[in-house]
C-alpha positions in Angstrom: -35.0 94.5 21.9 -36.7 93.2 25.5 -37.5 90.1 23.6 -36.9 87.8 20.7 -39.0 84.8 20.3 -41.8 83.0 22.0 -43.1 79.4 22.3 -47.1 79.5 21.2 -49.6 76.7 21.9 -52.6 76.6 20.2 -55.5 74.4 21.1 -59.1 74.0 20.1 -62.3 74.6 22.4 -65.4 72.3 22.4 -67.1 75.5 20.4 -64.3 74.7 17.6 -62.9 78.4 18.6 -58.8 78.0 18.3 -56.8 80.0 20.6 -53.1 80.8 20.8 -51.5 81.0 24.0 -48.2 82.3 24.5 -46.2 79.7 26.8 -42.5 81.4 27.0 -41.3 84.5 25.7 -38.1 85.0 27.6 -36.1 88.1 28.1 -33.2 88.3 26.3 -30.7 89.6 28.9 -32.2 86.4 31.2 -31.0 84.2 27.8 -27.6 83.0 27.2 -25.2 84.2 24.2 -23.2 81.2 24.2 -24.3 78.6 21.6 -23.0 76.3 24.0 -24.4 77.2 27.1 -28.4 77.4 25.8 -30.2 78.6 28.7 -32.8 76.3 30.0 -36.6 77.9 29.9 -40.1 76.1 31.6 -43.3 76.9 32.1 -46.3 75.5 33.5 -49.9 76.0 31.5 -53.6 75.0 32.7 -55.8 74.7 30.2 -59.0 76.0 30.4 -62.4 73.1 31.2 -63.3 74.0 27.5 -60.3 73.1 25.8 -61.0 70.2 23.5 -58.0 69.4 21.1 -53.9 70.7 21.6 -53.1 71.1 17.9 -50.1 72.9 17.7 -46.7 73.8 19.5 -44.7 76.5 17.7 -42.3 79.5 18.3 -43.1 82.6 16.9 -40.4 85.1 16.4 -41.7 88.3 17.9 -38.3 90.5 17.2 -35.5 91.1 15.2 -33.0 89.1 16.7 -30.6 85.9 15.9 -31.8 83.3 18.3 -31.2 79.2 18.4 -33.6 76.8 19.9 -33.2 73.3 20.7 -34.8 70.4 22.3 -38.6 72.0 22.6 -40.8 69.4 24.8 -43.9 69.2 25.7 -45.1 67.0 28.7 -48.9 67.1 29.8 -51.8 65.1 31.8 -54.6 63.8 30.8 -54.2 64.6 27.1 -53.7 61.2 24.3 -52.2 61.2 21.4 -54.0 61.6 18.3 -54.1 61.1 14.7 -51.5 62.9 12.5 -52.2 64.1 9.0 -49.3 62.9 6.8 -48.7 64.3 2.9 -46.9 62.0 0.7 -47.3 63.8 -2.5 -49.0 65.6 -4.9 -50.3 65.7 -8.4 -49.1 67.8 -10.7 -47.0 70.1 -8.5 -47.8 72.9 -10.6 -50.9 74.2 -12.5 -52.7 77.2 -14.0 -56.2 78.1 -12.1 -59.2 75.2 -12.9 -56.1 72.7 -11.4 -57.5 69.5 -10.7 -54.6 68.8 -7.3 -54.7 65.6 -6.1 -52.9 65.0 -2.6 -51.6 62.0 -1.3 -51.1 60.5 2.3 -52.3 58.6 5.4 -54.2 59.9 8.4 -56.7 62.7 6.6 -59.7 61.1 8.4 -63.1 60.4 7.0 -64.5 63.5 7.6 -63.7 66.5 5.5 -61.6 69.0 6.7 -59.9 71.3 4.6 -56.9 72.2 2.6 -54.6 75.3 2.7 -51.8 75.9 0.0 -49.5 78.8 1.1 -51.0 79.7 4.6 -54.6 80.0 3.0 -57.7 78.1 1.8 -59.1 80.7 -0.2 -60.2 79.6 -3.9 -59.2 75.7 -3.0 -62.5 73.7 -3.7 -62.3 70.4 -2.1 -64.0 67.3 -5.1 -63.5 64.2 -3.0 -61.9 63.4 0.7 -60.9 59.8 2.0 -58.5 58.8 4.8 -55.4 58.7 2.0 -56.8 60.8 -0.8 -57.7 64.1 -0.9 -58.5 66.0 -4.6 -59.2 69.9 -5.1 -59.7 72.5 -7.5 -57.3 75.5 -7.3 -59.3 78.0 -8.7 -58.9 82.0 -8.0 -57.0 83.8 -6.0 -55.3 80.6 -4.4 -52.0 81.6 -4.2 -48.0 79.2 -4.0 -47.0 77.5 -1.3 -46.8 74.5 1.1 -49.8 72.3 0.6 -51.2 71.5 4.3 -54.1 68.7 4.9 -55.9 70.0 8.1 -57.9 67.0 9.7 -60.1 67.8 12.5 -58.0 71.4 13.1 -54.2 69.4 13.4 -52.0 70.6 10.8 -49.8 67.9 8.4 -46.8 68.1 7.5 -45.4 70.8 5.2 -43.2 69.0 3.0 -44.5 69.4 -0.6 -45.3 72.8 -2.3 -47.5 73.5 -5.5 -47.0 76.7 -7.5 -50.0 78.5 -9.1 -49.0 79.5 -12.2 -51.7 81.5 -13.5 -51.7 85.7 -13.2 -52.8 86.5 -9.6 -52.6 88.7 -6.4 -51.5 87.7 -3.1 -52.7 89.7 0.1 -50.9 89.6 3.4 -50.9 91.5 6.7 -47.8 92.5 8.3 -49.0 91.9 12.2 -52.7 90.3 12.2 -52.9 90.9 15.9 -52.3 94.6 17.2 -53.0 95.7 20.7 -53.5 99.6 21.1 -54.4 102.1 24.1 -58.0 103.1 23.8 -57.9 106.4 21.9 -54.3 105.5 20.0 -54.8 104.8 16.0 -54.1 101.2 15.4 -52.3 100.5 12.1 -52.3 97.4 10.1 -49.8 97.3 7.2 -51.0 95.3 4.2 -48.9 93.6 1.7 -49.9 93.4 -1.8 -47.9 91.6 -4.5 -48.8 90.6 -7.6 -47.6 87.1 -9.6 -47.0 85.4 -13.1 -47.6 88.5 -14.5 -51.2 90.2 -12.8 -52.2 93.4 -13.7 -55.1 95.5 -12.7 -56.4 98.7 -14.6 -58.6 100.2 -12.4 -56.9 98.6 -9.2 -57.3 96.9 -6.2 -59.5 98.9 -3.8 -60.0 97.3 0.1 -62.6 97.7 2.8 -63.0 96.7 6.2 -65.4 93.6 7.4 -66.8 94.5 11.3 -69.0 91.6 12.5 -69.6 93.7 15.3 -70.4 96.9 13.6 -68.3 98.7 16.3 -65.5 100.5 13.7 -66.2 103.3 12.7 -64.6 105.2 9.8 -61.4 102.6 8.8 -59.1 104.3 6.4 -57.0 102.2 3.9 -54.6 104.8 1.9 -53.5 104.9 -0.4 -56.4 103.0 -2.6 -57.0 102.0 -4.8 -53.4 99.8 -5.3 -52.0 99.2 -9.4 -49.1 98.1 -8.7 -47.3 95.7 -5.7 -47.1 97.2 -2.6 -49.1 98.2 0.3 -51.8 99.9 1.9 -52.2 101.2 5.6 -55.1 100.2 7.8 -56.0 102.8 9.8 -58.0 102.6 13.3 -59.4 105.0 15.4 -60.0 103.6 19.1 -61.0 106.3 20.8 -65.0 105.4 20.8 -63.9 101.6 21.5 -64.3 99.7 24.7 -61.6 97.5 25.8 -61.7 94.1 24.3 -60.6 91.8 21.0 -62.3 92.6 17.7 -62.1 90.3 15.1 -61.8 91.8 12.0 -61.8 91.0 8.2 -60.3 92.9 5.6 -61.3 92.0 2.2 -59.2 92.8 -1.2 -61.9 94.2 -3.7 -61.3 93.6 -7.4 -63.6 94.6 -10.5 -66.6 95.4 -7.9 -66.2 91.8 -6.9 -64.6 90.4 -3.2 -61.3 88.9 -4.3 -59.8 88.5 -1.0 -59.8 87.6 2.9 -57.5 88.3 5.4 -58.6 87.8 9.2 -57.1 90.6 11.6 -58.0 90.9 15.3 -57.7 94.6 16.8 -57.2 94.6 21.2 -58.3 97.6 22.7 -57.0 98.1 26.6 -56.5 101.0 28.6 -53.6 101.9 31.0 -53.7 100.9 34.8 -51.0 103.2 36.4 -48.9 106.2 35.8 -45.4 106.5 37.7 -42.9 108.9 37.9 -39.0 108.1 38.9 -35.4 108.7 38.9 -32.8 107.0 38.8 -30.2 106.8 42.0 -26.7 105.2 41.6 -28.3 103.5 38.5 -31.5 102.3 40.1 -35.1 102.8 39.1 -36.7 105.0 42.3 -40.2 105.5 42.3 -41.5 109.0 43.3 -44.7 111.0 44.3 -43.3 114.6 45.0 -40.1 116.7 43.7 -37.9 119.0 45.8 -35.2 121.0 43.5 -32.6 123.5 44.9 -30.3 123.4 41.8 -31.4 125.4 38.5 -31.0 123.0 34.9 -32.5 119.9 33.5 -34.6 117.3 36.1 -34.0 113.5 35.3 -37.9 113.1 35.6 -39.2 110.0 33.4 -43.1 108.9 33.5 -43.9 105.0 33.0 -47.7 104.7 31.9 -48.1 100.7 32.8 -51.0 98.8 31.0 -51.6 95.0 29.7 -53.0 92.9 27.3 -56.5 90.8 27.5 -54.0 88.0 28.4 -52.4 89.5 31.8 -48.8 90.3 29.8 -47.4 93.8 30.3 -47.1 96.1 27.0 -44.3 97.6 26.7 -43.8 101.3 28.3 -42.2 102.8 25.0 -45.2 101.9 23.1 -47.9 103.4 24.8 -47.6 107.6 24.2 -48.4 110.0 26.9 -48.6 113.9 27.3 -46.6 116.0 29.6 -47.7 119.2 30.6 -46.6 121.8 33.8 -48.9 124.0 35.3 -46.2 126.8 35.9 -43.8 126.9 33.4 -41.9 129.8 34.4 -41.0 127.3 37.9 -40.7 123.8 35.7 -40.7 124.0 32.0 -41.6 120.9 29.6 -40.7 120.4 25.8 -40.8 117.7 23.6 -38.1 115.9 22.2 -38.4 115.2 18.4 -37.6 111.3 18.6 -40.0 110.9 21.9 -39.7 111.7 25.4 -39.8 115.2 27.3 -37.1 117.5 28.9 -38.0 119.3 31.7 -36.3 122.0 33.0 -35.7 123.7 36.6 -35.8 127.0 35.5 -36.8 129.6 38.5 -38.1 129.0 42.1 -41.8 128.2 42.6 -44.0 125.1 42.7 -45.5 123.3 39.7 -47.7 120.3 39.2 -46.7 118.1 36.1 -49.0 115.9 34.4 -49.2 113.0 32.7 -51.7 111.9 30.3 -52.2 109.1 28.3 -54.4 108.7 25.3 -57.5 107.0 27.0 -57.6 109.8 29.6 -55.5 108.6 32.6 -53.9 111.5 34.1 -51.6 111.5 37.1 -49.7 114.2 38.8 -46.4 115.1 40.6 -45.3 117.7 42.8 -42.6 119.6 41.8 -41.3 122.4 44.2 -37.9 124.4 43.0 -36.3 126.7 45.6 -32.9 128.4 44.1 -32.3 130.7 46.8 -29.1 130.3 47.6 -28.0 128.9 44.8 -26.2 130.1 41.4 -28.4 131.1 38.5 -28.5 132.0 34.8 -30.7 134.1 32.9 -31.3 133.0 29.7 -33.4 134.9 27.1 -34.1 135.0 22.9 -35.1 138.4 21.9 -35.7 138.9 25.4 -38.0 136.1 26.2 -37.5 132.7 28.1 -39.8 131.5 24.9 -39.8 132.7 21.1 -42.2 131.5 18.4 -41.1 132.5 15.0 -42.1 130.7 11.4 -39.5 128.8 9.2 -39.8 131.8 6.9 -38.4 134.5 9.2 -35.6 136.2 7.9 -35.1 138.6 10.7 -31.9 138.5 12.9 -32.6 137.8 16.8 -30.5 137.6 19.7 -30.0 134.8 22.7 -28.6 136.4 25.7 -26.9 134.7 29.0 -25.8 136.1 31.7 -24.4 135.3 35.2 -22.9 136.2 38.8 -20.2 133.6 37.8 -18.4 132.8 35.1 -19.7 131.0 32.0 -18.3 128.3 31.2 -20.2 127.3 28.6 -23.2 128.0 25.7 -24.9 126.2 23.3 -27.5 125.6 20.5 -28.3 123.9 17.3 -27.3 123.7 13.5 -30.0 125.8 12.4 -28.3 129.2 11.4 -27.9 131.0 8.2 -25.7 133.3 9.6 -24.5 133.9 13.5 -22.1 136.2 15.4 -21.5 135.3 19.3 -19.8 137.9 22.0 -18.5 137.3 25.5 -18.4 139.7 27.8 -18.0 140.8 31.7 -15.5 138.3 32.3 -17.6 135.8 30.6 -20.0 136.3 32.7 -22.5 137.4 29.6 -23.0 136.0 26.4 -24.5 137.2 23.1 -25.5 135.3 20.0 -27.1 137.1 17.1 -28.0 134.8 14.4 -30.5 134.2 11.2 -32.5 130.9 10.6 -31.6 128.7 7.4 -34.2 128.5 4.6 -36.5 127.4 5.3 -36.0 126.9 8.8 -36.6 123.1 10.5 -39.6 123.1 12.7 -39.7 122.2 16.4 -38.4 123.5 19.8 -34.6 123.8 19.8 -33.1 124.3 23.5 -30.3 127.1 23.9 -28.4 127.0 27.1 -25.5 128.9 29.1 -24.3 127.2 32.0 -21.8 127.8 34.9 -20.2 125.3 37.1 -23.4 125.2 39.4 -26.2 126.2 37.0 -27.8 125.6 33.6 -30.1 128.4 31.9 -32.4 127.8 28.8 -34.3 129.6 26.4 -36.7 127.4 23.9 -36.8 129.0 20.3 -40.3 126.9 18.7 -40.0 127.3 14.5 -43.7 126.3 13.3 -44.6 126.1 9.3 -45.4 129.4 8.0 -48.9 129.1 7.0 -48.6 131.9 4.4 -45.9 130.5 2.3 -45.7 126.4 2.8 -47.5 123.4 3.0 -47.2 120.4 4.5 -46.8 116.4 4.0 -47.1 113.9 6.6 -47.4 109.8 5.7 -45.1 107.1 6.6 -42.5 104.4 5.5 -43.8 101.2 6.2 -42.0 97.4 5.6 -43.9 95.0 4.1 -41.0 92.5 3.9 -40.6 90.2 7.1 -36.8 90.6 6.5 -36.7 94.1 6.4 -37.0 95.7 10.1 -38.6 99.0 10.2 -35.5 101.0 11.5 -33.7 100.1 8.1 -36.2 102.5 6.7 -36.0 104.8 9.3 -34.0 107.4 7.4 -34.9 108.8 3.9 -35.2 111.9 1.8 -38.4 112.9 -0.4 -37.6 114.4 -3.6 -39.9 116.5 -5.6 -40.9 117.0 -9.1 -42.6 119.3 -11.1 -45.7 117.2 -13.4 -43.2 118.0 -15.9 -41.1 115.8 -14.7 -38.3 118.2 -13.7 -36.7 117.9 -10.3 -37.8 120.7 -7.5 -36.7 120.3 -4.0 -36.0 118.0 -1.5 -37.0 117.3 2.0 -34.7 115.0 4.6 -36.6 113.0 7.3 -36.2 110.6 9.8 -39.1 108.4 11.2 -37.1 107.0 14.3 -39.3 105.8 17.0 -42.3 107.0 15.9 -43.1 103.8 14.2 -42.5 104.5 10.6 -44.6 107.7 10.5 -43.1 111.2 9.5 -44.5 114.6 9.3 -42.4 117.7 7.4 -43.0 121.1 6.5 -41.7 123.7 4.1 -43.9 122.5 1.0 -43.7 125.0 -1.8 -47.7 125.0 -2.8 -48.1 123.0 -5.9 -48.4 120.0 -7.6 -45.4 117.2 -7.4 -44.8 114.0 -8.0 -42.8 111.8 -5.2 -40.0 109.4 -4.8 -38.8 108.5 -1.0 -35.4 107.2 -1.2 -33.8 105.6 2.1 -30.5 106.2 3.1 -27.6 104.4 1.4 -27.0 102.1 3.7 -30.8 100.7 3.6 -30.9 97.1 1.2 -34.3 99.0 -0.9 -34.6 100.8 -3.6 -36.3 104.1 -4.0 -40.1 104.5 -4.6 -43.0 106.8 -6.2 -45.7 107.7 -4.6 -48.1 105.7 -4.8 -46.1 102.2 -4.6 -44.8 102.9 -8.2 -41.3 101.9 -9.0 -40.5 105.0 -11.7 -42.1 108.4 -12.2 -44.5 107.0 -14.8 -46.4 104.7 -12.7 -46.7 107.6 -10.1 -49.1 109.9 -9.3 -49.0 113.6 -8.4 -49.7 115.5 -5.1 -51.3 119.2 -4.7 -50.2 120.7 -1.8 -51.7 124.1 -0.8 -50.5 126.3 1.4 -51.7 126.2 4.8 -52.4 122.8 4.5 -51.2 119.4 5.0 -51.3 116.7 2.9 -51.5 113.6 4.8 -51.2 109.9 4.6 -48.5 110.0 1.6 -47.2 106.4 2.5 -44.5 104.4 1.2 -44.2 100.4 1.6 -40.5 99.0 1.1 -39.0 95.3 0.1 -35.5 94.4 0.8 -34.1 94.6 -2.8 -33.9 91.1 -4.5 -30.7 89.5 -6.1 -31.2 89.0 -9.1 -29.9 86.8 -11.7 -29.7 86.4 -15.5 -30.6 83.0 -16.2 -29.4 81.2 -19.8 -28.7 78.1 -21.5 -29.6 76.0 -24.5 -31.7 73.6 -26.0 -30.9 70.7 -28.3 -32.0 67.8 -30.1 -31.2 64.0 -29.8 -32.9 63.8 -33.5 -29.5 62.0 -36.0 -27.6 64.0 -37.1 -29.2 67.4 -35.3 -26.7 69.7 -33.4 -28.0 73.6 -34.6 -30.1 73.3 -31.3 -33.8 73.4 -31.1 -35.9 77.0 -32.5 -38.9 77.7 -31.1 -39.1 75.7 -27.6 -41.2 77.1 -24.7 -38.9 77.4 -21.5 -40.6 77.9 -18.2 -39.1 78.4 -15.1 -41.4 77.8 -12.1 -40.5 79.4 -8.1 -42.5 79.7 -5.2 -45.2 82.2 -6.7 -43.5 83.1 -9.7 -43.4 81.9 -13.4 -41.1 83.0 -16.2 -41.4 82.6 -19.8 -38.8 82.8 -22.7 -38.5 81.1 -26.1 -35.8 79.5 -27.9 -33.8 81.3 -30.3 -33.0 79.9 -34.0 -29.9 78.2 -32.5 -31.7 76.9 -29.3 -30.5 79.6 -26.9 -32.8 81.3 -24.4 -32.3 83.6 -21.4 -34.7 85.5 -19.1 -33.1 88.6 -17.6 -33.5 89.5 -13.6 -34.9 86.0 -12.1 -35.1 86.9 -8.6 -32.4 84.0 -6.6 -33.9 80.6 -5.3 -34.8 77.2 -6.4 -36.7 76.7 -9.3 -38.1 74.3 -11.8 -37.4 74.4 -15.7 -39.9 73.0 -18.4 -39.1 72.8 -21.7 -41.5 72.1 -24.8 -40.9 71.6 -28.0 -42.6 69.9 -31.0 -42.1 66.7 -31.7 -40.5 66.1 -28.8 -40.7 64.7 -24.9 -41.2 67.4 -22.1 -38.0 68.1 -20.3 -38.2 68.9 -16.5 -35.3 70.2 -15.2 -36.3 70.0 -11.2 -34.1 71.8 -7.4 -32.4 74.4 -10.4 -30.5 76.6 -7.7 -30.3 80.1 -9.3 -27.9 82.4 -7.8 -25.1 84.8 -8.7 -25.2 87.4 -11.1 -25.5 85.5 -14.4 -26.3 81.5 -14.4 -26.0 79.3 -17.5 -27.3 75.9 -17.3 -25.7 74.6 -20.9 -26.9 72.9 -23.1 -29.6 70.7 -22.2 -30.6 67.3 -25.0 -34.4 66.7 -25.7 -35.9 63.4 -26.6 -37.7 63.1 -29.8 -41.5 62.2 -29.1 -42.4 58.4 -29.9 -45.4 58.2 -32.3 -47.3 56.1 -34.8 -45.4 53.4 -36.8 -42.7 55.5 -38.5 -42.5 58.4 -36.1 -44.5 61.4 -36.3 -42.0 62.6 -38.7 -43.2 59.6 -40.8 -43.6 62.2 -44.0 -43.9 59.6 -47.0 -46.4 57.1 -44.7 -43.6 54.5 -45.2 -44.3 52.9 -41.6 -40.3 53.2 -41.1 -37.9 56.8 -40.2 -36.2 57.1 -43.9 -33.7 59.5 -45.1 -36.7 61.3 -46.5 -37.9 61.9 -42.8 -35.2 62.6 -41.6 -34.6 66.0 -44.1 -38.0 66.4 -43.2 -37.9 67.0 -39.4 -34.6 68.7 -39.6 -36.2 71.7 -42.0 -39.0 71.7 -39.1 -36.7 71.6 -36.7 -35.2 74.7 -38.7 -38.2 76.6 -39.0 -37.2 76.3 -42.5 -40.9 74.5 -43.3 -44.3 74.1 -41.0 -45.0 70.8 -39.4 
């Protein structure tokens, strides 16, 4: 990629409006390799007469690069040091909703601020605020995390985590901040996950928050969401005016608003169209076209546009249309993974024309003039063009032929059957051939060429309307991790309600930004699982985000139609691991291990359960790897806390692991005979609890 990272800094203005500004976002063939040689990067930054309060210097990774950073500094005028927010501790670091969370520190300022745990502050009620005290409430749908004190906008530090560890639903957003071409579809990717054990029964549904009532018609598919996964914002700009709007999508549940997330939507439109060529491996602008040689025409168009902020969008993301007015002198055809070939084909003049999706349009000049110079003719069932559907059976014929030799012809991996001649001294060539079932759409290219010349004939296969349907959707990540073109590959599979396995369809979404659109459908009703290529680190999924056939959902397809929007949202698989061990008893005398004992195992946004066996053993099967914290209860006995458990590998046993007996009233609580002193009496006693041989 162009880029990998970029240094932000965000400040305040004296309307308490915060702002990001992107300071240095380098180019990675201006950056060094060498981990040794780091490549020094400035840059100078005025801020604005409003700006009241810097409150942040950070680098944000914009690609999917490695990259190493060191020795990030900051130097300014006119601005003083202020007052940092500084988190000692919390209390308790973990807690069921209706948490009372007490945090610890220096530097929270007398005026109330507010507190985010894991990047938001939704269902965090603050009780009481003082310079070194802060308490909360964590109520619903606060979600795991770091615990950050914000004073006055500045950020503490993000040392200490608490983990919720009731049921609940956490909402994300892949990229919060898209800039589209006026009259492109802007899509926002939303993660959905659910924790500790959430479930819904009738769903998750979403809808879209405008302040400025300017949106019209936002999609979210597929809704409403069961299960963890995703859902696909999507945006029509087309009746937008440039600008930034600020949008709010909100996670419904039960009726009720469970949910926030803030997204802002840009809207610009494209300055410039250019056409060039390259010459001796340099980029050479061009108005006008002269072409004296029959064959393909190195012609590439460069729409140029750029954000709100002055930076340049990248060409490959903004689509344009190509179109000749005379395509018997210049032919055009689209290329399946984006881009155009355009073809020389006869003498004449022809004006192409580009277009991008707010409207710009700009033309070139293209005048061909073969006289003179070696030609083929190149034909499919007689035609320079052929349009047949993918349920043609028939057998057709591409011809070629010369004044000169041919010295060679070619095509595509689409036949069910073929037979090629050559004739005349190779100067003609014949190729009869039928089309596999059913036959892959697009415009396939055939060609014959001498050692001057280059002749085409475009065969376009389009979905027979008559016998198939037609699915489009997308494969979406909705795993920071997991980079789109790991996902880029996949096959749909298709099965009867009955649960029986139909057909399958191959696809490939490259460059066109996770979104895929195949034909050939056999009308009916299916259920679907997308599974990615074998060399993708996900596992398969049902449509919609269900992880087996019975958490899926049929699709009717009819023929003549398409069935859209059939999306699919994709996790790098965890590693998982079987966690085990034991519990015992420091009670005299006591070694059959402790029955009945509540283990707990708490991660960032996860809780697991198990209880004790009769001889003390527990385990809790496929406990995704990281760094957890064990609690054990039992009766009678002292809380353990087993805290920085590291769980990895495919199976981890943690041993045997001794509680304390409680202490209690004179005697013990196992004081069964009210003797004021732990007899032999007692003893028997708490082992047949201890047992489960008697109740306490």
């Amino acid at each position: 990629e162009d880029k990998t990272i970029e240094v932000v800094l965000t400040y305040v203005d004296t309307g308490n409006n915060v702002h990001d500004v992107g300071l240095v976002s380098p180019d990675n063939a201006t950056v060094s390799s060498d981990p040794e040689n780091i490549t020094p990067v400035t840059a100078d930054y005025q801020f604005p007469a409003d700006a009241r309060k810097l409150i942040k210097i950070g680098i944000k990774k914009i690609g999917y690069g490695e990259f190493r950073v060191d020795n990030v500094s900051l130097t300014a005028d006119g601005l003083s040091p202020g007052s940092i927010p500084h988190v000692t501790g919390i209390s308790p670091a973990s807690g069921d909703y209706g948490t009372s969370l007490t945090i610890t520190g220096a530097g929270f300022g007398t005026t109330e601020g507010f507190i985010s745990i894991g990047g938001s502050s939704e269902g965090i009620t603050i009780t009481q605020w003082s310079d070194t005290t802060v308490t909360v409430t964590v109520g619903e749908p606060a979600r795991s995390g770091r615990v950050y004190v914000v004073a006055d906008y500045v950020e503490s530090n993000p040392d200490l985590s608490f983990t919720v560890t009731s049921p609940h639903a956490t909402v994300d957003v892949m990229d919060d901040d898209v800039t589209v071409i006026k009259g492109q579809t802007a899509y926002f990717v939303v993660a959905l996950d659910f924790k500790n054990g959430f479930t819904t029964e009738d769903g998750i549904d979403f809808t879209l928050m405008d302040p400025g009532g300017t949106i019209q018609n936002p999609v979210f598919t597929p809704v409403p969401i069961k299960n963890p996964g995703g859902v696909l914002l999507k945006i029509d700009t087309a009746n937008l005016g440039s600008g930034k709007y600020p949008l709010l999508i909100q996670a419904i549940k039960g009726g009720n608003l469970y949910c926030s997330v803030p997204i802002f939507l840009e809207v610009v439109t494209v300055s410039d169209i250019k056409f060039y060529e390259y010459t001796d491996g340099n980029k050479d602008y061009i108005t006008s076209k002269n072409v004296t040689t029959q064959g393909t025409l190195d012609i590439y168009c460069e729409p140029e546009a750029y954000d709100l902020a002055g930076n340049p969008i990248d060409t490959w993301s903004i689509p344009l249309t190509l179109e000749s007015g005379n395509t018997s002198a210049v032919a055009v055809y689209a290329c399946d993974y984006g881009g155009y070939n355009i073809y020389a084909a006869a003498s004449g003049s022809a004006t192409l024309t580009a277009t991008t999706p707010d409207g710009l349009t700009k033309t070139l000049a293209v005048t061909v003039d073969l006289s003179g110079s070696p030609t083929v003719s190149a034909t499919l069932d007689g035609q320079s063009t052929l349009s047949i559907s993918n349920a043609d059976t028939a057998t057709h014929t591409f011809s070629a032929s010369s004044e000169t030799a041919l010295t060679e012809a070619g095509d595509w991996d689409i036949f069910d059957t073929e037979h090629s001649t050559w004739e005349d001294d190779n100067k003609r060539f014949t190729k009869q051939f039928t089309l596999k079932q059913p036959a892959p759409l697009g415009t396939y290219l055939f060609y014959a060429k001498t050692s001057g010349a280059v002749g085409y004939a475009a065969l376009t296969i389009y979905n027979d309307s008559n016998t198939y349907s037609a699915i489009s959707g997308g494969t979406w990540s909705v795993d920071p991790s997991l980079p789109p073109w790991d996902i880029e590959w996949f096959t749909l599979e298709f099965y009867a309600e009955s649960g029986a396995f139909s057909f399958s369809r191959s696809a490939g979404s490259c460059h066109s930004g996770g979104r895929f659109s195949l034909a050939a459908i056999p009308p009916g009703s299916y259920y679907i699982k997308c599974v990615p290529s074998e060399y993708a680190p996900v596992k398969p999924q049902w449509y919609p985000n269900a992880t087996s056939m019975a958490g899926a959902e049929p699709v009717t397809f009819t023929a003549g139609q398409e069935t859209g929007d059939i999306c699919f949202f994709f996790k790098k698989a965890e590693k998982t691991t079987t966690l085990s061990g034991r519990v015992t008893s420091d009670a005299p005398g006591y070694t059959v291990g402790v029955s009945g004992a509540e283990v707990t195992v708490s991660g960032e946004g996860a809780t697991y359960t198990a209880t004790t066996a009769q001889d003390g053993t527990w385990q809790i099967l496929e406990i995704p790897e990281g760094v957890y914290t064990i609690t054990v209860r039992a009766l009678n006995h002292e809380e353990l806390v087993l805290s920085n458990i590291n769980v990895t590998g495919a199976t981890l046993d943690i041993g045997s692991r001794e509680m304390m007996v409680a202490a209690g009233p004179p005697g013990g609580l196992w004081d069964s005979n009210r003797s004021s002193s732990l007899d032999l009496a007692d003893i028997i006693y708490g082992l047949q609890v201890l047992s489960g041989l008697r109740p306490e």
